[in-house]
Backbone as ProteinMPNN parsed JSONL, in Angstrom:
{"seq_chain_A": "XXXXXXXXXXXXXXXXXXXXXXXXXXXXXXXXXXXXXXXXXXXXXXXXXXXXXXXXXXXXXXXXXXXXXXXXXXXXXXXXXXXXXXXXXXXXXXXXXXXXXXXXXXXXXXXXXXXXXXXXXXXXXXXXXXXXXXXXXXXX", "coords_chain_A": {"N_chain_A": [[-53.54, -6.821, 8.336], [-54.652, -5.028, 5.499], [-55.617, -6.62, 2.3], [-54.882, -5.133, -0.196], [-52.2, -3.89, 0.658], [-50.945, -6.693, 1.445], [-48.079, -8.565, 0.25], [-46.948, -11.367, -2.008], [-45.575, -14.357, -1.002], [-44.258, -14.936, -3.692], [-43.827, -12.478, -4.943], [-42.432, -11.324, -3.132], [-40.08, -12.581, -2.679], [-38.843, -12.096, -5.437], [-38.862, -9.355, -5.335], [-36.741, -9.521, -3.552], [-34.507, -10.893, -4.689], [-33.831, -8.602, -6.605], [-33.361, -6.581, -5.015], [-31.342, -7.552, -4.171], [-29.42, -8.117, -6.318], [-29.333, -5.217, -7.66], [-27.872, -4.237, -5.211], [-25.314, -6.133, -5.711], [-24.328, -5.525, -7.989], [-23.912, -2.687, -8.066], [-21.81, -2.855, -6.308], [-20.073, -3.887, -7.52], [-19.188, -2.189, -9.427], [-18.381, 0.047, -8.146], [-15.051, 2.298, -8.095], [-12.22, 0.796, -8.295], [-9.505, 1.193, -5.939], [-6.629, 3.299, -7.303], [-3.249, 1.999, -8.226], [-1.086, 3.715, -8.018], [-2.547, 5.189, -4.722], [-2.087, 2.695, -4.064], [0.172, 1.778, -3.841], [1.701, 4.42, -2.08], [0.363, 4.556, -0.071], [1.345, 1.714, 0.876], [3.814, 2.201, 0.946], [4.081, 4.304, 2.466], [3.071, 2.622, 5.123], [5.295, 0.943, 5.272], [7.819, 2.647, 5.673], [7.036, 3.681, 8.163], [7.338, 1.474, 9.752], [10.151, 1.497, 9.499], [11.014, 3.18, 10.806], [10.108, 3.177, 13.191], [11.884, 0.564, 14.06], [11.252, -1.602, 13.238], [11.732, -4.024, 12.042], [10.855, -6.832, 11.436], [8.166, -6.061, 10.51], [8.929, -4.121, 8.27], [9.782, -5.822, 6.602], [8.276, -7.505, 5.553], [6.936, -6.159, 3.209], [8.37, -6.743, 1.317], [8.897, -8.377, -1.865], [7.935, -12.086, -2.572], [9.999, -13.197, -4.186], [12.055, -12.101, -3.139], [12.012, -12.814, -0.518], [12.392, -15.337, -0.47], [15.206, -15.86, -0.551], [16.416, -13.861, 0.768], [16.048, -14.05, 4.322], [14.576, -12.582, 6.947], [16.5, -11.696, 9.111], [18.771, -11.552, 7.412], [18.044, -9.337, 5.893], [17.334, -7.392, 7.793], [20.454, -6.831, 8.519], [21.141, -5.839, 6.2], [19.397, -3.501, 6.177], [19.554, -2.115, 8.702], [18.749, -0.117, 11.814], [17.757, 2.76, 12.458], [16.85, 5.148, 10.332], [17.927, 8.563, 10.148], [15.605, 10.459, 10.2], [13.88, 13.652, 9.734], [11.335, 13.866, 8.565], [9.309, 12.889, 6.288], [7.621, 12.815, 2.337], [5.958, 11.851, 0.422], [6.505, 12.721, -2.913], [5.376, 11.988, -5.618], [4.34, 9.379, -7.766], [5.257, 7.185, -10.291], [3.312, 5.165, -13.192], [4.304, 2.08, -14.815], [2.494, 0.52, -16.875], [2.395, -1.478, -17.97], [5.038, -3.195, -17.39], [4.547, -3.819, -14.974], [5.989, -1.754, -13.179], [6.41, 0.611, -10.743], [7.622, 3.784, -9.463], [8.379, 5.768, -6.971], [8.251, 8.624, -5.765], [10.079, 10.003, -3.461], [10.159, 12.702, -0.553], [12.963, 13.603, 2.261], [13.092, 15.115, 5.258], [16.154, 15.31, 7.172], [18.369, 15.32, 10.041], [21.581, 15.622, 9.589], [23.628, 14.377, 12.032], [26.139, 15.67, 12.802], [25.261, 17.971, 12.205], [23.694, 19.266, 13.936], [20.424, 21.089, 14.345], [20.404, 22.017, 11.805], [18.432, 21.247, 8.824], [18.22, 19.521, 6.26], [17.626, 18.871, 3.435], [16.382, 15.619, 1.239], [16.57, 13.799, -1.069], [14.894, 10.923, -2.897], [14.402, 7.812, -4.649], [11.79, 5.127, -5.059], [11.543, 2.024, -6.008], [8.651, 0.042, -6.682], [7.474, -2.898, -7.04], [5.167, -4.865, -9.02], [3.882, -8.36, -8.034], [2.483, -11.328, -7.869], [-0.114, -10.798, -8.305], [-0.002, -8.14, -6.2], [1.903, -5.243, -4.898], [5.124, -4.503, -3.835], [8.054, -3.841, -2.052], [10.762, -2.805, -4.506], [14.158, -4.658, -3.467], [17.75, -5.176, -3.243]], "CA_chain_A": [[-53.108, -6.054, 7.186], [-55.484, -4.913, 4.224], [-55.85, -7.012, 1.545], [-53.912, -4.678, -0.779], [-50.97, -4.401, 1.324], [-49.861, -8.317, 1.403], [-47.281, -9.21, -0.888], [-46.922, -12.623, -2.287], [-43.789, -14.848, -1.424], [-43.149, -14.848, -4.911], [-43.136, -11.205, -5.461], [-41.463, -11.018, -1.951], [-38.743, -13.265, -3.151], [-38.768, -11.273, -6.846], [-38.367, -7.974, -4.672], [-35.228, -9.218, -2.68], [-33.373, -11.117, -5.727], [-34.06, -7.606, -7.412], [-32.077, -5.675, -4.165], [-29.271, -8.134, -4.11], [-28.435, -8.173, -7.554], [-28.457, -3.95, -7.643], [-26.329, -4.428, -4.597], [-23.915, -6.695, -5.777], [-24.151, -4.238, -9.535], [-23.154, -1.298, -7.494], [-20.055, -2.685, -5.4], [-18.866, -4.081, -8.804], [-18.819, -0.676, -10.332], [-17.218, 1.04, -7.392], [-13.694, 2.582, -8.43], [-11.256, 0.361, -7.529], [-8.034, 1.941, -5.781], [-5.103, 3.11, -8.203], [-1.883, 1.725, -8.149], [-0.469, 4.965, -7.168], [-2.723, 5.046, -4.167], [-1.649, 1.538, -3.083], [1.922, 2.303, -3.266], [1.508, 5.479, -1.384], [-0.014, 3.598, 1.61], [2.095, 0.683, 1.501], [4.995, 2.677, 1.177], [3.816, 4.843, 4.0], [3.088, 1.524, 5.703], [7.277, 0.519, 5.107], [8.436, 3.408, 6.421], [6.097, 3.944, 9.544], [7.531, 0.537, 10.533], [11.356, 1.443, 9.337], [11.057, 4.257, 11.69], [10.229, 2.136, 14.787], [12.73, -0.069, 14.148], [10.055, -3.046, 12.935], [12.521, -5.004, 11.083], [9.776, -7.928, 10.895], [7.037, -5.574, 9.829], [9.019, -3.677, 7.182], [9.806, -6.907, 5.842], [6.707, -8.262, 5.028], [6.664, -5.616, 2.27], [9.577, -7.332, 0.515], [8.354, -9.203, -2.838], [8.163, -13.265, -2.01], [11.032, -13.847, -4.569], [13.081, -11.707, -2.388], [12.134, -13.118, 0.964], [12.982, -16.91, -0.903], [16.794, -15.427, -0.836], [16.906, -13.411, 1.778], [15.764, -14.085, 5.569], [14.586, -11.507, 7.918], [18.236, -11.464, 9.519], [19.239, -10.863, 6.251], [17.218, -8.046, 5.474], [17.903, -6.64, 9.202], [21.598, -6.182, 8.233], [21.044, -4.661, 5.286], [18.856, -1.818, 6.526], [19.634, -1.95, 9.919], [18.837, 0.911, 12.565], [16.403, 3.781, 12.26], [16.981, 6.33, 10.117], [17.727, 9.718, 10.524], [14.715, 10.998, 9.246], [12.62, 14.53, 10.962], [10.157, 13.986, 7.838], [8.973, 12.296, 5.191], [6.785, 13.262, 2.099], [5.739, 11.223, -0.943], [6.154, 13.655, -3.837], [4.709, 11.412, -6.766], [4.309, 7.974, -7.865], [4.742, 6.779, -11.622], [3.315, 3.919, -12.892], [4.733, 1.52, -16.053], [1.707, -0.874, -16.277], [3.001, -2.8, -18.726], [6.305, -3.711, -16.779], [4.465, -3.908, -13.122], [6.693, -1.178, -11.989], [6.025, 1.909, -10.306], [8.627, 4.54, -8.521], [8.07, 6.698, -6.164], [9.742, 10.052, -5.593], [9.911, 10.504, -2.299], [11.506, 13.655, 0.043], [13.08, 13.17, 3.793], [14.076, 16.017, 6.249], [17.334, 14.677, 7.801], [19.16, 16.378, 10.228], [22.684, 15.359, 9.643], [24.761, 14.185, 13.592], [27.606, 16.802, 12.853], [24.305, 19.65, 11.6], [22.477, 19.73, 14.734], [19.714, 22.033, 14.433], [20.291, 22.254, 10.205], [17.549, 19.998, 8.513], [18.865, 19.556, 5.081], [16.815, 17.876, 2.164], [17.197, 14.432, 0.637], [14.959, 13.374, -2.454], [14.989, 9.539, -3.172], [13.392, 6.825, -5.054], [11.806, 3.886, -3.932], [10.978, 1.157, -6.876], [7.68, -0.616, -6.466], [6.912, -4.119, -8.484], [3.659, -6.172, -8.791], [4.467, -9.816, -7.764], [1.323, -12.25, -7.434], [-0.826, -9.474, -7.696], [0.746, -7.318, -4.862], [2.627, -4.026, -4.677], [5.903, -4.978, -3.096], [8.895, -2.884, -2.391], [12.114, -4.177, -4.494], [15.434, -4.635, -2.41], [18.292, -6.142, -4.323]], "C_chain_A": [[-54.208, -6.106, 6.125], [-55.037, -5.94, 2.987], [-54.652, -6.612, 0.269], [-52.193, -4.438, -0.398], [-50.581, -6.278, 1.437], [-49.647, -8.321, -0.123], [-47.053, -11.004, -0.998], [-45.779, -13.343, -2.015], [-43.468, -14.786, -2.528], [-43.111, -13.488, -5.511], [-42.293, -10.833, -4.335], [-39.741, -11.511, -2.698], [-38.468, -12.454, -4.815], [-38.073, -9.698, -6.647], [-36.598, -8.608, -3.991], [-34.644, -9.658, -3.53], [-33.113, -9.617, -6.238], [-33.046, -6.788, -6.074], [-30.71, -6.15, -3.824], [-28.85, -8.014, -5.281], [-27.748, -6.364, -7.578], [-27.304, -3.675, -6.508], [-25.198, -5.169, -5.055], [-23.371, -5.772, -7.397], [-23.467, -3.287, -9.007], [-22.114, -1.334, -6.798], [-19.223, -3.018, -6.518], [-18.95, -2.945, -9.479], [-18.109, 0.182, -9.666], [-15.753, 0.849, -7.915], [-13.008, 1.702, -7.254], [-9.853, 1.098, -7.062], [-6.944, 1.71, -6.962], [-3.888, 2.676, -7.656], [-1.137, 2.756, -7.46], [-1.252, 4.704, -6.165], [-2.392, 3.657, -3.397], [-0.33, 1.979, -2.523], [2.127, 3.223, -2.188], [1.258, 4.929, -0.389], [0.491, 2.24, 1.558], [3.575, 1.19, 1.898], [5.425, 3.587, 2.599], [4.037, 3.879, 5.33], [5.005, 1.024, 6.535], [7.888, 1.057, 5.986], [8.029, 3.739, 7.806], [6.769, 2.403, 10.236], [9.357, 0.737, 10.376], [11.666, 2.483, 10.555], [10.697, 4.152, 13.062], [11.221, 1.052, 14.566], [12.386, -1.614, 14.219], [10.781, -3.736, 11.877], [11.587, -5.965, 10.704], [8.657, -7.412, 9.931], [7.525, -5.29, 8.342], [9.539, -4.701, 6.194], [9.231, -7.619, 5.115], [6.665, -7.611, 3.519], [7.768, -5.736, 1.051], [8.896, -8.527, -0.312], [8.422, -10.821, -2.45], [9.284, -13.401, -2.687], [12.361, -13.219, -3.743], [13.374, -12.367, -1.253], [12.313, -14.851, 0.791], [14.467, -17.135, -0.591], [17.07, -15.262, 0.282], [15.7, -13.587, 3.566], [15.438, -13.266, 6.031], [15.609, -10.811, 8.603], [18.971, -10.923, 8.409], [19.187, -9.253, 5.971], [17.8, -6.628, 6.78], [19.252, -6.122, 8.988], [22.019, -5.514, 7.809], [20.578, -3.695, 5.129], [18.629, -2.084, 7.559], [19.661, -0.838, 10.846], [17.896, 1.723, 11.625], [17.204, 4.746, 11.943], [17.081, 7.478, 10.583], [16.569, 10.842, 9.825], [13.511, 11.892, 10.125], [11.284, 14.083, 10.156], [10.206, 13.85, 6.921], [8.138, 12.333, 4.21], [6.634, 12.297, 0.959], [5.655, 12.112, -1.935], [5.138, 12.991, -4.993], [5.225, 9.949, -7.155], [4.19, 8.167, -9.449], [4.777, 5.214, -12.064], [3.68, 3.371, -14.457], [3.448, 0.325, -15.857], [2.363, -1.65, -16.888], [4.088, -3.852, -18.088], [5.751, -3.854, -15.342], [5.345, -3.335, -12.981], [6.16, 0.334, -12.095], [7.49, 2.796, -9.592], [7.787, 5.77, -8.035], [9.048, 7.68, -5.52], [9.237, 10.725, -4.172], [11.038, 11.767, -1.436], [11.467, 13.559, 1.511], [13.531, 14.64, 3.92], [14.912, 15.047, 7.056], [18.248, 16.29, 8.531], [20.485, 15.626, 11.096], [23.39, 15.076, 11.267], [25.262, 15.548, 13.758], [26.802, 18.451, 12.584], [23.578, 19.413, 12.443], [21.402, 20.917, 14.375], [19.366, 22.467, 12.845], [19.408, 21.169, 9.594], [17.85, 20.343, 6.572], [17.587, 18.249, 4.06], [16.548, 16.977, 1.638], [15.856, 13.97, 0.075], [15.773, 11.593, -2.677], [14.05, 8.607, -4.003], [12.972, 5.542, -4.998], [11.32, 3.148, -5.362], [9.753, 0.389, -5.767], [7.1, -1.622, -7.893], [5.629, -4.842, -7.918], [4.327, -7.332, -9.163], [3.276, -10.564, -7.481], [0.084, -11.17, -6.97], [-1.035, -8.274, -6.762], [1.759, -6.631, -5.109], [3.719, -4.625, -3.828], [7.184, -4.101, -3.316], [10.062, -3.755, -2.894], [13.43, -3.267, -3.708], [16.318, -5.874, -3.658], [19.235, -7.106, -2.869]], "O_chain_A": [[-54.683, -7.21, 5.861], [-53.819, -5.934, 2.809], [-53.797, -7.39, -0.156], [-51.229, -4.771, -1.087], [-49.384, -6.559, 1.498], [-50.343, -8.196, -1.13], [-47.025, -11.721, 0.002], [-44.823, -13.07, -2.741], [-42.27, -14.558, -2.69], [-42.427, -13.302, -6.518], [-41.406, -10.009, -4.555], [-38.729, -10.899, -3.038], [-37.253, -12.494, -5.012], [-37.246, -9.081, -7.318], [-35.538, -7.991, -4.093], [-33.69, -8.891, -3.657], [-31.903, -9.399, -6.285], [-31.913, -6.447, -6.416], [-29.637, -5.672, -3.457], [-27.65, -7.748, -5.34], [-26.564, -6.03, -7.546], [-26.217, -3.129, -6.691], [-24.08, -4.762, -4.738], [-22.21, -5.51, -7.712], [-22.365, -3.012, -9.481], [-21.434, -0.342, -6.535], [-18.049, -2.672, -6.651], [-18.479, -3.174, -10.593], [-17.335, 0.982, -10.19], [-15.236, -0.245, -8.146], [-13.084, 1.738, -6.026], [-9.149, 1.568, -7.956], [-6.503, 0.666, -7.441], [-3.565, 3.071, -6.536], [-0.617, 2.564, -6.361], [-1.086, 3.487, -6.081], [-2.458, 3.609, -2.169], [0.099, 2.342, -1.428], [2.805, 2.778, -1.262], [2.222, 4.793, 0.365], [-0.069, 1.503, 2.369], [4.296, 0.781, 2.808], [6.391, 3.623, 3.361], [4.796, 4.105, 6.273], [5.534, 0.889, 7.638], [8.448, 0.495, 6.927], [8.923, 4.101, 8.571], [6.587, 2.33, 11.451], [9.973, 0.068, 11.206], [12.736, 2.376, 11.154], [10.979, 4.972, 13.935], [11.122, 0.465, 15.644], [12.9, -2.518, 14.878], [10.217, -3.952, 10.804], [11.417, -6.011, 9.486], [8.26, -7.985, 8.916], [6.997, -5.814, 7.36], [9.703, -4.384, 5.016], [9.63, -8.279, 4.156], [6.391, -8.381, 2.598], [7.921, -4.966, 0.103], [8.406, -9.495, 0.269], [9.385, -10.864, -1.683], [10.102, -13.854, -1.886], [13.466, -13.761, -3.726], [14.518, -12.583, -0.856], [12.363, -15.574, 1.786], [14.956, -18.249, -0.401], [17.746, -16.035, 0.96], [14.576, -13.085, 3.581], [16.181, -12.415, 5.542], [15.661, -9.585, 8.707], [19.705, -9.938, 8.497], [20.025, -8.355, 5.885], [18.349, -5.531, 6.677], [19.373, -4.923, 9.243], [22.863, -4.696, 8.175], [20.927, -2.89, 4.266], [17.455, -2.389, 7.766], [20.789, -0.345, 10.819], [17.449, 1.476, 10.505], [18.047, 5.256, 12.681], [16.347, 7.693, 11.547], [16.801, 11.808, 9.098], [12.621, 11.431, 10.84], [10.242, 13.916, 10.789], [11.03, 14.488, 6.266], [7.162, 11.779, 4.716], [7.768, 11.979, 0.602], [4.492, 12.508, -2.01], [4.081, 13.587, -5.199], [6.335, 9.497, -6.874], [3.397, 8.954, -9.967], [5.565, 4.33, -11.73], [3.384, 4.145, -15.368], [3.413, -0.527, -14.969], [2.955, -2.571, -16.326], [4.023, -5.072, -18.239], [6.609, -4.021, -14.475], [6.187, -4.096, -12.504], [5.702, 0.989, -13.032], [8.407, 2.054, -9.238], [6.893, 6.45, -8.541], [10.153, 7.573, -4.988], [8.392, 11.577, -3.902], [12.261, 11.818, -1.569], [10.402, 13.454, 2.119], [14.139, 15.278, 3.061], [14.392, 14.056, 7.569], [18.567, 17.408, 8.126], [20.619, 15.25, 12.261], [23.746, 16.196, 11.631], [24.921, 16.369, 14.609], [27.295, 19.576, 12.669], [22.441, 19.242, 12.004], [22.046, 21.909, 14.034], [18.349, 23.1, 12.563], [19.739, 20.034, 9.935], [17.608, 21.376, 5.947], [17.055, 17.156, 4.253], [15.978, 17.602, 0.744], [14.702, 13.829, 0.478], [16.966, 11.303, -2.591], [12.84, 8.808, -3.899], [13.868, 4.708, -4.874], [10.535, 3.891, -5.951], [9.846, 0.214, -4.552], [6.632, -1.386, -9.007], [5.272, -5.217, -6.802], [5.072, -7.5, -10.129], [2.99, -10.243, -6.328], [-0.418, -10.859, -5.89], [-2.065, -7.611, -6.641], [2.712, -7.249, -5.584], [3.264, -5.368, -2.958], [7.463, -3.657, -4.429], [10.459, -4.807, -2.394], [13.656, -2.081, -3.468], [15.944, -6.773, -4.411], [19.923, -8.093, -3.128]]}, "name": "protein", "num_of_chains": 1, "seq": "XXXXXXXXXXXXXXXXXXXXXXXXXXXXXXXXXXXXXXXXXXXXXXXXXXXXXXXXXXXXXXXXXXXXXXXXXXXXXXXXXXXXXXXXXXXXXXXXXXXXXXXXXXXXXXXXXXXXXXXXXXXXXXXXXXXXXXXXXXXX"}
């Protein structure tokens, strides 16, 4: 190598502190995900497992002070069996920061036992609280 080409270990080492720091500068400035977007994909999450009939899974997404109370068996009883649900949409998420809570206005196609073939509407809302820093769905 020429003369002018070699770098010095200590501008070598001057050069790479200098590309780790703008790397670690630039992942701490990346937008962190909103609240609404968590919810939205955990809530998605919930239901994608309520809809296989993942009693364990959709559990998980139950706040810890809930799952202190209530058991998995518990929980299983109380929303037991798979919905009747053709389709599911998240309309909008609002968020209270102050209070850690969020709701989410969600809409199902259901098509009623006795309404074969009729797919009828059903708007709902799902509460969402921050608990130990975590989105968690509440269940009373």
């Amino acid at each position: 190598m020429p003369d002018t080409m070699k770098i010095s270990p200590t501008k070598l080492s001057s050069l790479l502190l200098l590309a780790i720091s703008a790397a670690v500068v630039g992942c701490a400035q990346m937008p962190s995900r909103s609240n609404e977007d968590v919810i939205t994909q955990r809530s998605n999450a919930f239901w994608d497992a309520r809809m296989k009939n993942n009693v364990a899974e959709a559990y998980k997404f139950t706040p810890p002070s809930y799952r202190q109370i209530k058991d998995v068996e518990s929980f299983r009883v109380d929303y037991a069996g798979i919905p009747m649900v053709d389709r599911r949409e998240v309309v909008s998420v609002a968020c209270e920061e102050a209070q850690d809570r969020c709701v989410l206005k969600q809409k199902f196609e259901v098509t009623p036992p006795m309404m074969r073939g009729t797919k009828v509407p059903v708007y709902a809302d799902e509460v969402w609280i921050r608990e130990d820093g975590q989105w968690w769905i509440y269940k009373k």
